[in-house]
C-alpha positions in Angstrom: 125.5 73.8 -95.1 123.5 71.9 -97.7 122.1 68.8 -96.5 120.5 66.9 -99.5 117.0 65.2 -99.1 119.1 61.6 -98.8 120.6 62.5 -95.8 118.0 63.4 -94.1 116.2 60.1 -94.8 118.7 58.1 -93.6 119.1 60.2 -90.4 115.4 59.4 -90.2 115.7 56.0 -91.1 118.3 55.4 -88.6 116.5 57.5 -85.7 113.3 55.3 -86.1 115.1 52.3 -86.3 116.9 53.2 -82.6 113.6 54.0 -81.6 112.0 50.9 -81.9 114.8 48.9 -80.8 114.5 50.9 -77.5 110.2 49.8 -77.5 111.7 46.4 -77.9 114.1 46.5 -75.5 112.0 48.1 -73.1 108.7 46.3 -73.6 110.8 42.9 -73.2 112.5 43.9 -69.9 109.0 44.5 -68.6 107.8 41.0 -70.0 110.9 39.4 -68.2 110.8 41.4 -65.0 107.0 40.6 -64.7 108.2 36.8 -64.6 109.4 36.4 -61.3 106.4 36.0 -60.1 106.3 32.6 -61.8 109.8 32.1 -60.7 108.2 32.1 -57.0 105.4 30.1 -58.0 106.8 27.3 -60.0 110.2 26.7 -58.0 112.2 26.8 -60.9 116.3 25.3 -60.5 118.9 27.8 -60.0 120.1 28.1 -63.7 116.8 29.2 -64.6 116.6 32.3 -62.0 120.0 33.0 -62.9 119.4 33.3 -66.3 116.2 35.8 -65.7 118.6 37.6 -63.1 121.7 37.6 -65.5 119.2 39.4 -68.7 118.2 41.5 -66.2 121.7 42.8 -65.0 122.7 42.6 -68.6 120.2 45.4 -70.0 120.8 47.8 -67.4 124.7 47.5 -67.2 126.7 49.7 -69.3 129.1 47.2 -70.4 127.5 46.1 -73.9 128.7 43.6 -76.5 127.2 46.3 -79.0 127.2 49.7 -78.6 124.4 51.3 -76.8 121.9 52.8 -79.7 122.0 49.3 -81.2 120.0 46.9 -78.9 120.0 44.1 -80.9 122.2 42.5 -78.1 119.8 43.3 -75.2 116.5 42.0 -77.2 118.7 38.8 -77.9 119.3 38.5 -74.4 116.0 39.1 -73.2 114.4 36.8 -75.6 116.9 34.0 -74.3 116.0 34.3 -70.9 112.1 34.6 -71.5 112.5 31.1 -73.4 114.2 29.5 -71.1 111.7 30.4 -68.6 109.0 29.8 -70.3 110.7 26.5 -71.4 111.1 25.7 -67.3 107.9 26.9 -66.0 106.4 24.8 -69.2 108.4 21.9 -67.0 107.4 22.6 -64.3 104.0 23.1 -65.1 103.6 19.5 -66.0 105.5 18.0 -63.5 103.3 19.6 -60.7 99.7 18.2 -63.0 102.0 14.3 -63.3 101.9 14.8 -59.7 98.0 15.7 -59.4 97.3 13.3 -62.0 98.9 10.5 -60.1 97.7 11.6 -56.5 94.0 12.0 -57.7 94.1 8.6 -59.6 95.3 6.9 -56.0 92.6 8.7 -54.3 89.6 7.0 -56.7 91.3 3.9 -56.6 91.1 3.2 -53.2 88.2 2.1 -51.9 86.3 4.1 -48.5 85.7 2.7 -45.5 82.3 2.7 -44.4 82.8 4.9 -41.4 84.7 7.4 -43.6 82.7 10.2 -44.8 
């Protein structure tokens, strides 16, 4: 069998290419999974979860839009449901410091009693 130098640098090519889609994949799952804690923190709507639940049931399943060595599908995923989260929790982040804001303003607004301490 005579396997030319080309061939084997594709095969290569193509083997570290697989590879790091697989860090990708894998090191973006851990970034998304990690996010459920803000999930509990920053009560996040329903779509939201669901998307962090549905990227997460996506790149485990075996059903794939591509085929499994290519993971170009799974890091799309992922990526869409770490920017909508981060888009919500973004949201919700602000909301919750409108709603300090406005509380703390109503606090140094209204004048103490002289009993009060």
């Amino acid at each position: 069998m005579d396997t030319s130098p080309a061939v084997i640098l594709i095969v290569a090519a193509v083997a570290v290419a697989v590879v790091a889609m697989l860090v990708a994949t894998v090191v973006l799952f851990v970034k998304v999974f990690r996010t459920r804690a803000l999930l509990r923190e920053a009560g996040l709507p329903l779509s939201n979860r669901a998307a962090y639940w549905g990227a997460l049931i996506y790149v485990v399943s075996p059903v794939d839009l591509l085929p499994d060595p290519v993971y170009l599908d799974d890091i799309g995923v992922l990526l869409l449901a770490l920017r909508s989260l981060h888009a919500a929790s973004a949201g919700a982040a602000a909301h919750v410091q409108g709603r300090e804001r406005k509380g703390s303003r109503t606090r140094s607004t209204r004048p103490r009693s002289l009993g009060s301490p």
